[in-house]
Each structure stands twice: as structure tokens, then as C-alpha cells.
N, C-alpha and C positions, 0 to 999 in steps of 0.2 A: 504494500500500500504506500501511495506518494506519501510526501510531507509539502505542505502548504502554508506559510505565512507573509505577512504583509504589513505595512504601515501604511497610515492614512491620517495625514497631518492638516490641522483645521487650517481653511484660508488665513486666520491671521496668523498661524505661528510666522515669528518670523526667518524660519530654516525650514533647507532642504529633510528632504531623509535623509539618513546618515549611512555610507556604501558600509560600513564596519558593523555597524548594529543587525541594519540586514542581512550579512553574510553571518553574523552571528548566529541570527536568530535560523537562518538557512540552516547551518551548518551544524546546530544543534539536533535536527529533524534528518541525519545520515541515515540511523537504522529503518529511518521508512524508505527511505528511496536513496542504495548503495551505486547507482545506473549511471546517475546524470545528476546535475546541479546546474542551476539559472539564476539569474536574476533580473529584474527591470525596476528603471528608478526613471520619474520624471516628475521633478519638483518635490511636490508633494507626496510625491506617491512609489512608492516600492512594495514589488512583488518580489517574492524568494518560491521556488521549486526543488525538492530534491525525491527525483525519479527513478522509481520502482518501473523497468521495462516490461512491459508485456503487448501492446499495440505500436507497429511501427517500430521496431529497436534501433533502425539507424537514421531517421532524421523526427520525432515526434519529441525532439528539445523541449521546455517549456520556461519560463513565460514566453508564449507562440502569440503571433499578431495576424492580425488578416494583412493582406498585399500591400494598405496605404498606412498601416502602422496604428492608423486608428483604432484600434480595438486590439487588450491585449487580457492574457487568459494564462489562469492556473488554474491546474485542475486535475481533480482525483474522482475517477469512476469509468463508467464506461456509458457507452452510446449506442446500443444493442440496435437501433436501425440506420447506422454513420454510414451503410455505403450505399438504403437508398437514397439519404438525405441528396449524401455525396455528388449522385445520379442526377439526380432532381436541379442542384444547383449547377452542373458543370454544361445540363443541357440549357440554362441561362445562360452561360457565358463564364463561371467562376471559373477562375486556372488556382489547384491546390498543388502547393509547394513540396507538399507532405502524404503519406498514408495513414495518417494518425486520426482520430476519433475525435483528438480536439479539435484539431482546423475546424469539422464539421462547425461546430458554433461559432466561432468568429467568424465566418460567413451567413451565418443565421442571424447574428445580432444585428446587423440594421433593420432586417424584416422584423425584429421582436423588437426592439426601443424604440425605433422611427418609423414603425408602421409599412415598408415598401411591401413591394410584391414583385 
């Protein structure tokens, strides 16, 4: 099973996340996920990953971003129907970087936060 943590700092603080605390806090969550390690920071905001492989073992990295960066994703479980989502989206147009179960969502989340189709 992965390991997943994060920070999430109020608009007023007057600091970034901190890359040391994050890797800390990453770093302490190894026995979940012996695989792979990640992280993402921007501003306010850092995500930590440490991955347990089982979907995709050589490119389903994580924190994984859709194609324009905007949307970015940790995550622990599985997607029991990722490869018709998969289908469904690539016959729109999506190009997936990955074979991984994740990407499936971050190509879903515009259709789920902003409504498209």
C-alpha cells in the first residue's frame, strides 16, 4: 500500500512549503511504498508519494499531472474500470503518457470540477 502526505498552507502564511519537511514527512511513509518516491511543491502547496508498485511499474511515478500540468494527483487504490475510462477518453483526443490507473483521473478532473464533456 502507497504512502500519501501533503501540506496545505493558508493564503496568508507568509512561506513556501518547506522541500525538507516534505521529504521528511515523504520519507517517513518508506514501508508503504519501498518502489518509488515523489514529490511536488508549488507555493503553497506540496504533495509527497512513496510507491508500493503494482499498476504500471515503469512509468506510473507519482505526484502525476495531466499534459498542461494543471492538475496534479496522489494516490492510493485502484480504478477497476481505468482502461475503459482510458478508451473512452483517448477516443476524444487524450494522448496518456503513462499505463497507470492514475493518469485515468487527471484527465477526468476537468469533466468533474468544471463541468466539460
Amino acid at each position: 500500500m502507497c504512502g500519501i502526505s501533503g501540506i496545505a498552507l493558508s493564503p496568508r502564511s507568509k512561506s513556501d512549503v518547506s522541500e525538507a519537511i516534505l521529504l521528511r514527512m515523504r520519507d517517513v511513509l518508506q514501508h508503504r511504498g519501498p518502489d518509488d518516491a515523489g514529490i511536488f511543491i508549488e507555493g503553497r502547496i506540496g504533495l509527497a508519494h512513496r510507491r508500493l508498485s503494482i499498476v504500471d511499474l515503469a512509468t506510473g511515478h507519482q505526484p502525476m499531472s495531466n499534459a498542461d500540468g494543471s492538475v496534479q494527483i496522489v494516490f492510493n487504490g485502484e480504478i477497476y474500470n481505468h482502461a475503459e475510462q482510458r478508451s473512452s477518453l483517448e477516443a476524444r483526443g487524450d494522448v496518456f503518457a503513462t499505463h497507470s490507473d492514475t493518469e485515468v483521473i487527471v484527465h477526468l478532473c476537468p469533466n468533474l470540477v468544471f463541468g466539460h464533456t
